[in-house]
C-alpha positions, -999 to 999 in steps of 0.1 A, spaced: -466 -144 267 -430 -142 280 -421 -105 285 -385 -91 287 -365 -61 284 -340 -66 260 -338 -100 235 -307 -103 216 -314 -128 184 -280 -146 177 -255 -160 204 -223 -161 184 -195 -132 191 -219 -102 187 -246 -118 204 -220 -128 231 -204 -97 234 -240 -78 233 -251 -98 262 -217 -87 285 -225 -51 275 -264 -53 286 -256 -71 317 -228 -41 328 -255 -18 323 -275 -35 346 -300 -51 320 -309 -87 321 -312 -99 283 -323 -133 271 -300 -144 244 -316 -165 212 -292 -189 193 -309 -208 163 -284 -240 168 -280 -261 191 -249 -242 207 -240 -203 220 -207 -202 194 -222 -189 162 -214 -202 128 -177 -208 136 -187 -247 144 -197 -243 103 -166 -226 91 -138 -250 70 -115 -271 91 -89 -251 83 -99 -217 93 -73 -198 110 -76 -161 119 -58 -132 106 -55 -120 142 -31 -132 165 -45 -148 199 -36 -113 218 -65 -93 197 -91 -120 195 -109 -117 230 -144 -102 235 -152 -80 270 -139 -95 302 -122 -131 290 -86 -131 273 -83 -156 243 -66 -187 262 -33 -200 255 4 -190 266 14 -184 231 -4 -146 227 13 -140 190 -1 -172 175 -31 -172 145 -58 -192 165 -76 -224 144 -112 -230 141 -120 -252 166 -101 -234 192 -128 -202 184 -151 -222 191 -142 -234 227 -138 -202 232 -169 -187 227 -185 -219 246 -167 -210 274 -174 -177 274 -209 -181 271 -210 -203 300 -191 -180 318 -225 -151 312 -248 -145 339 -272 -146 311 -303 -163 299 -293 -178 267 -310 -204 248 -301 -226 219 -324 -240 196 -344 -208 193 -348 -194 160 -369 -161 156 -396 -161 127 -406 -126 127 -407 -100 153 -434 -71 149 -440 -41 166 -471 -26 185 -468 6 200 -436 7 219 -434 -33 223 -419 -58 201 -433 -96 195 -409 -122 184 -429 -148 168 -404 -184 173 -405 -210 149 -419 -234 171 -453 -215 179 -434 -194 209 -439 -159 212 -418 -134 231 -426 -95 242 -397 -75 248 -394 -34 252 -358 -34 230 -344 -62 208 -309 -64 195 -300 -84 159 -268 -100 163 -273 -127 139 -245 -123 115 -242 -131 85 -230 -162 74 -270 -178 72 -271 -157 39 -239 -165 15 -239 -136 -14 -242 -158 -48 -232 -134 -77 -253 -135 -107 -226 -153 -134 -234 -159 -166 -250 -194 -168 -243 -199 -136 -274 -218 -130 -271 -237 -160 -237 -253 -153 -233 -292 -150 -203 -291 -121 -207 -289 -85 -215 -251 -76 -210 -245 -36 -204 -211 -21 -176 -215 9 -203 -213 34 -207 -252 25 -166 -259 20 -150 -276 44 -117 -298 36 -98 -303 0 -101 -343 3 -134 -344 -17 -115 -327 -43 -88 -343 -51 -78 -350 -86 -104 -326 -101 -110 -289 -119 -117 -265 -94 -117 -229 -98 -124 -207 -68 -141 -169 -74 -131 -145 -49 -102 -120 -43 -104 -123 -7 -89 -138 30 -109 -170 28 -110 -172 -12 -72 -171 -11 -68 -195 18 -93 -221 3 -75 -220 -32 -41 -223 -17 -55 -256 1 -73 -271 -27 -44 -265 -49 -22 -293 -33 -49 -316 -40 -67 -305 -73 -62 -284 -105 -73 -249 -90 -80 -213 -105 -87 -183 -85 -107 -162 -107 -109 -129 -98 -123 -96 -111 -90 -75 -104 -55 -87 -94 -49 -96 -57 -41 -69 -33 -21 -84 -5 -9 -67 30 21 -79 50 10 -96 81 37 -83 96 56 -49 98 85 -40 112 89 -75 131 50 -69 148 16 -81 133 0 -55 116 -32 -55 144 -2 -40 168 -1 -8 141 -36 -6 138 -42 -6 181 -13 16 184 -28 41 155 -60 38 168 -73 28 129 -88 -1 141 -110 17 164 -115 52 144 -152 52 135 -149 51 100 -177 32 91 -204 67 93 -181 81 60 -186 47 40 -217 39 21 -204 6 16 -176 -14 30 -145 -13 12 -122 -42 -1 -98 -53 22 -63 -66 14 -53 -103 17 -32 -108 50 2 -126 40 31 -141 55 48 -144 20 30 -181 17 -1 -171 -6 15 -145 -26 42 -170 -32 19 -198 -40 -1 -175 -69 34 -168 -82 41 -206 -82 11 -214 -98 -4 -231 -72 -34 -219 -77 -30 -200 -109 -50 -164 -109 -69 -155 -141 -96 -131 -146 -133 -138 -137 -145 -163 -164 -169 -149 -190 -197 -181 -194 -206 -209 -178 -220 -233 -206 -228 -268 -195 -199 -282 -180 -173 -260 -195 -163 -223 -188 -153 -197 -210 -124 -175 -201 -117 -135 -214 -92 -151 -238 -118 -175 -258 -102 -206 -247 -131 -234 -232 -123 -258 -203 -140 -283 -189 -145 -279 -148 -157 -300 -126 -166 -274 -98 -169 -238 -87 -163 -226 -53 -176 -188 -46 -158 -174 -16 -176 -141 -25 -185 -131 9 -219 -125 29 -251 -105 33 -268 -95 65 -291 -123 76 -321 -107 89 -351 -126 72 -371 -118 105 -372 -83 102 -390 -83 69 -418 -73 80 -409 -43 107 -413 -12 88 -382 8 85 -357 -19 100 -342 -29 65 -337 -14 29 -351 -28 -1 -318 -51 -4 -330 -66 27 -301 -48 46 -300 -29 81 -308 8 81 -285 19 110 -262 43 120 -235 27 138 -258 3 151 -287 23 159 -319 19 137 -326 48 120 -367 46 117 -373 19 144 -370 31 183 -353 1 204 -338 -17 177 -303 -20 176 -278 -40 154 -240 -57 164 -218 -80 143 -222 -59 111 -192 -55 87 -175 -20 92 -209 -10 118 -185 19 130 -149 3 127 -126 -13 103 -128 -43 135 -171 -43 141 -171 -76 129 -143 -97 146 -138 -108 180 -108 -78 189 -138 -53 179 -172 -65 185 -171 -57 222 -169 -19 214 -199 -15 192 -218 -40 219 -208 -15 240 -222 15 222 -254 -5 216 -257 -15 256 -251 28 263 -280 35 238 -306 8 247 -303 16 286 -311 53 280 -338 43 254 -353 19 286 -348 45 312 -365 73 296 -397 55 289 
């Protein structure tokens, strides 16, 4: 059986990033991706996607975001190139097509069982695997029974499908916004929400608002050991979405009431007839293969961590959480820093066995 030092599960931005921090401290990791490419699940994200970040705070360790335009909201696909390049750019062992089963623990060692029979031996392992593998599907009522299409915005990816027909979208955040907006010049669209919409200005004072949180140091405060769970962030807005709800276009009601067979039920009474639901409520951790390492997750099947740290597992260490330490752990401006932490922690764990 293989043996290594460090294995990091997941070659997306954490992963990535994880790998840069490992190798400065002078550790040589071997980086598993479960698809066929080191870039994550941004190759899986809708067509549209655009960040909420300009291109001058989206970089991880050691490689600027490309482009001579540093103030503009990089798309999808550019992500994506990026995070190719960058991982050809690592001196690292990474390789795709590698998803981890399980990993166990004996004594001080872990085993990663892969899915394809392999098994790997390694003194420290690192989850990086993110989140998007495990959309968060809200319990509705008669959700399951309903006769429309049902997707969750993992599995969205362009209005065209849409066209002509009743959609309503449930979510009150970035992506449930953005989706609505874009299915709404299409299709008949609701954005159902529990609460109104809180919106922030993208921009303040004539900068982008990630120039106030750098220059406040917010972004970087480690606010995440106060929270017991992350809080709701605002929708960033150039004027457009808060101007398109206002419009109509989508319309914002409350969170519908029932789901009976093709038709919803709304607070008011009134019935409608919908031919499909979009849930752009967010994500869960996605660490199936830790189910069975006693202490690494909760009964919710989440990480128990502080700041990245396991709590009841020695040598375990997680990256790409939501709010891990900062309000930026899980973007590309922030990532880095938590990597960083993680890579600090690992290499003393190493060096004092």
């Amino acid at each position: 059986m293989e043996q290594r030092d460090v294995v990091v599960i997941g070659g997306g931005q954490s992963g990535l990033a994880t790998a840069h921090a490992l190798l400065r401290r002078r550790l040589r990791p071997v980086v598993l991706e479960a698809s066929g490419r080191a870039a994550g699940s941004w190759p899986r994200y809708y067509d549209s996607l655009t960040l909420f970040s300009p291109a001058r705070y989206s970089s991880l360790p050691g490689m600027p975001f490309p482009g001579a335009d540093r103030d503009r909201y990089p798309r999808r696909d550019e992500v994506v190139a990026y995070l190719t390049a960058y991982a050809e750019r690592l001196d690292a062992d990474i390789r795709t097509g590698c998803r981890v089963g399980a990993v166990h623990r004996t004594g001080d060692t872990f085993t990663l069982e892969l899915q394809g029979g392999e098994r790997l031996s390694a003194r420290a392992v690192v989850a990086a695997s993110g989140a998007f593998g495990r959309p968060h599907r809200p319990a509705l009522p008669g959700l399951e029974e309903f006769e429309g299409e049902v997707l969750h915005a993992a599995d969205y990816r362009r209005p065209a499908p849409f066209t002509g027909r009743r959609v309503v979208v449930v979510g009150a955040g970035n992506s449930a916004v953005q989706i609505a907006a874009e299915l709404a010049g299409t299709a008949r669209v609701t954005l159902a929400t529990r609460a109104p919409v809180r919106f922030a200005p993208q921009r303040i004072l004539g900068r982008d608002l990630h120039f106030w949180l750098a220059r406040t140091g917010l972004d970087s405060a480690p606010l995440g050991r106060f929270l017991s769970r992350p809080p709701t962030q605002p929708v960033l807005d150039d004027g457009r979405y808060r101007a398109a709800l206002a419009a109509g276009r989508p319309d914002r009601r409350p969170l519908f009431t029932e789901a009976d067979g093709s038709e919803l039920r709304w607070p008011d009474g009134r019935r409608e007839k919908v031919d499909a639901i979009v849930l752009a409520t967010g994500y869960r951790p996605d660490l199936p293969y830790l189910a069975d390492l006693d202490g690494a997750l909760d009964a919710e099947g989440n990480p128990r961590h502080r700041e990245g740290i396991a709590v009841g597992v020695p040598g375990l260490a997680f990256t790409g959480l939501e709010w891990q330490r900062s309000l930026s752990s899980n973007s590309l401006r922030g990532v880095g820093r938590d990597a960083g932490r993680v890579a600090r922690h690992l290499a003393a764990y190493l060096a004092g066995r």
